[in-house]
C-alpha positions as CSV (number, residue, x, y, z in Angstrom):
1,X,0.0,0.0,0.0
2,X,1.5,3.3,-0.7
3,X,1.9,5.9,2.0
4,X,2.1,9.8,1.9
5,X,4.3,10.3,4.5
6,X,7.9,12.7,6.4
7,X,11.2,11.4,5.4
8,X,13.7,13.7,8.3
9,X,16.3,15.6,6.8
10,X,18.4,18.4,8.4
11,X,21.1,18.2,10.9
12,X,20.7,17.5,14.3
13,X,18.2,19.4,16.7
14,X,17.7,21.2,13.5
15,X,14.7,19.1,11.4
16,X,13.0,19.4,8.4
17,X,10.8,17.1,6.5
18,X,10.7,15.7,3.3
19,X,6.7,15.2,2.3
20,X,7.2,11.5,-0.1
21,X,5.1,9.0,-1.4
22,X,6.5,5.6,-0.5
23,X,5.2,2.2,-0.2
24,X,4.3,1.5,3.4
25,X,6.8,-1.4,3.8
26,X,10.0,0.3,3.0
27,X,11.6,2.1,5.5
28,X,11.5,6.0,5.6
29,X,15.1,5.8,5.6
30,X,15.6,3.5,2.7
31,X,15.0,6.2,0.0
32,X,13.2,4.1,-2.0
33,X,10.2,6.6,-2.6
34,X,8.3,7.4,-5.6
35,X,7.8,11.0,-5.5
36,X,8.7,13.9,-3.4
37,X,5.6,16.0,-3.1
38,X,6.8,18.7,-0.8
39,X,8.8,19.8,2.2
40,X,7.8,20.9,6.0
41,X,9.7,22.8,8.6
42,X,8.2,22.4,12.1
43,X,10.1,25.6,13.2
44,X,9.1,27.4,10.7
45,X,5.5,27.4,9.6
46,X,5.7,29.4,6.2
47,X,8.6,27.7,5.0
48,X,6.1,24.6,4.3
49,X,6.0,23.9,0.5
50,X,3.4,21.0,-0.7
51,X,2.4,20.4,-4.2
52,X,-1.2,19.9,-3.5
53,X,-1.9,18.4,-6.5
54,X,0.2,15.8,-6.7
55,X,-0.8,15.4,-3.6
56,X,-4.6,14.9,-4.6
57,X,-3.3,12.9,-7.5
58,X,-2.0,10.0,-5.1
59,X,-4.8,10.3,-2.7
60,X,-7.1,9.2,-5.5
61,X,-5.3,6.3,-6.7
62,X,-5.6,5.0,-3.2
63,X,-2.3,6.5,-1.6
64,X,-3.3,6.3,2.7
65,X,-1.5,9.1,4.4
66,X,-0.3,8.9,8.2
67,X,-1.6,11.1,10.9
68,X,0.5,14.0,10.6
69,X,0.6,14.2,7.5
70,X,-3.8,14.2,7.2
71,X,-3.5,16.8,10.4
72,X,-1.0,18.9,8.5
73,X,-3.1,19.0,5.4
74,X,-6.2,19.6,7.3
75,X,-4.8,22.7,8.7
76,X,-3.6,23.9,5.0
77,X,-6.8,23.3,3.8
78,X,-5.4,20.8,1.0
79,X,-8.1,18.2,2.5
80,X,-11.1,18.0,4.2
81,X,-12.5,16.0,7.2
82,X,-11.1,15.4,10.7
83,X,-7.7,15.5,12.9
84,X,-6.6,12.5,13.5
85,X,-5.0,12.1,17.4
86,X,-1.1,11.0,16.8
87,X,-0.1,10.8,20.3
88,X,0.0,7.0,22.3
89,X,-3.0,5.7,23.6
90,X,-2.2,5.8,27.2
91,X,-3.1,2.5,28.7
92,X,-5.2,2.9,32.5
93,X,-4.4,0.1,34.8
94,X,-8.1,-0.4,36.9
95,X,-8.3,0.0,40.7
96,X,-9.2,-3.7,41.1
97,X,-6.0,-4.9,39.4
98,X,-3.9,-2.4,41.2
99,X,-5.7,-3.9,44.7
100,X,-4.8,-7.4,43.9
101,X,-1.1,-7.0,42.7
102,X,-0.3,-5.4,45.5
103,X,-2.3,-7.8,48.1
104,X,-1.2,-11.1,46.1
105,X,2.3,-11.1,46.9
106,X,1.9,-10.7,50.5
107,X,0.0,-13.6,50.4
108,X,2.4,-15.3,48.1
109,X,5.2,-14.6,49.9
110,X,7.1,-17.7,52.4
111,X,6.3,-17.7,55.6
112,X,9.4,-16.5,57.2
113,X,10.8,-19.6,59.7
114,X,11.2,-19.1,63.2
115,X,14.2,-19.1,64.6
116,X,15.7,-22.2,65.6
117,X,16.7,-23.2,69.2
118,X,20.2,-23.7,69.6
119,X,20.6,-27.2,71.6
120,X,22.5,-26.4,75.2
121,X,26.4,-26.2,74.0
122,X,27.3,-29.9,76.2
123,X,29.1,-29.1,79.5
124,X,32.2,-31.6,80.3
């Protein structure tokens, strides 16, 4: 399946993005990409360049894009529709499952022995 997606350029702490159409099993490193269809600066906002339709070109042959890519078009009004949430699902732990990890090992644990008697140490 192909895949509009960022390629990183630039040097480090220093970014830029290369907007490419790849297939979605090669690696964004690989550069093995079909097209370059524009470029995207996270620090700076107007330097983003896109070629919108080659962009609407790909999307109509079937070309999925990720979700910053569909949040970035969104908000240059290339596309319509709605953001997509990129951040990692947080995962909750419940109350119960908290309550019995922490009451299972104490039950778990071995019994701690008692102490031994010494036998009397024999008197000659």
């Amino acid at each position: 399946m192909l895949k509009i997606r960022l390629q990183r350029t630039g040097r480090k702490h220093e970014t830029t993005f290369r907007i490419v159409v790849t297939d979605s099993k090669n690696s964004t490193k690989s550069g093995k990409l079909l097209e370059v269809v524009g470029a995207y600066d996270p620090r700076r906002d107007d330097t983003t360049v896109i070629n919108s339709d080659r962009i609407k070109y790909w999307i109509s042959v079937g070309a999925g894009l990720t979700g910053t890519i569909n949040n970035l078009l969104l908000s240059k009004k290339i596309i319509e529709g709605k953001k997509v949430n990129v951040l990692p699902k947080k995962t909750f732990v419940k109350k119960e499952e908290v309550v019995a990890e922490v009451s299972a090992p104490a039950t778990e644990a071995p019994a701690t022995e008692a102490p031994k008697e010494e036998a009397p140490a024999p008197t000659e």
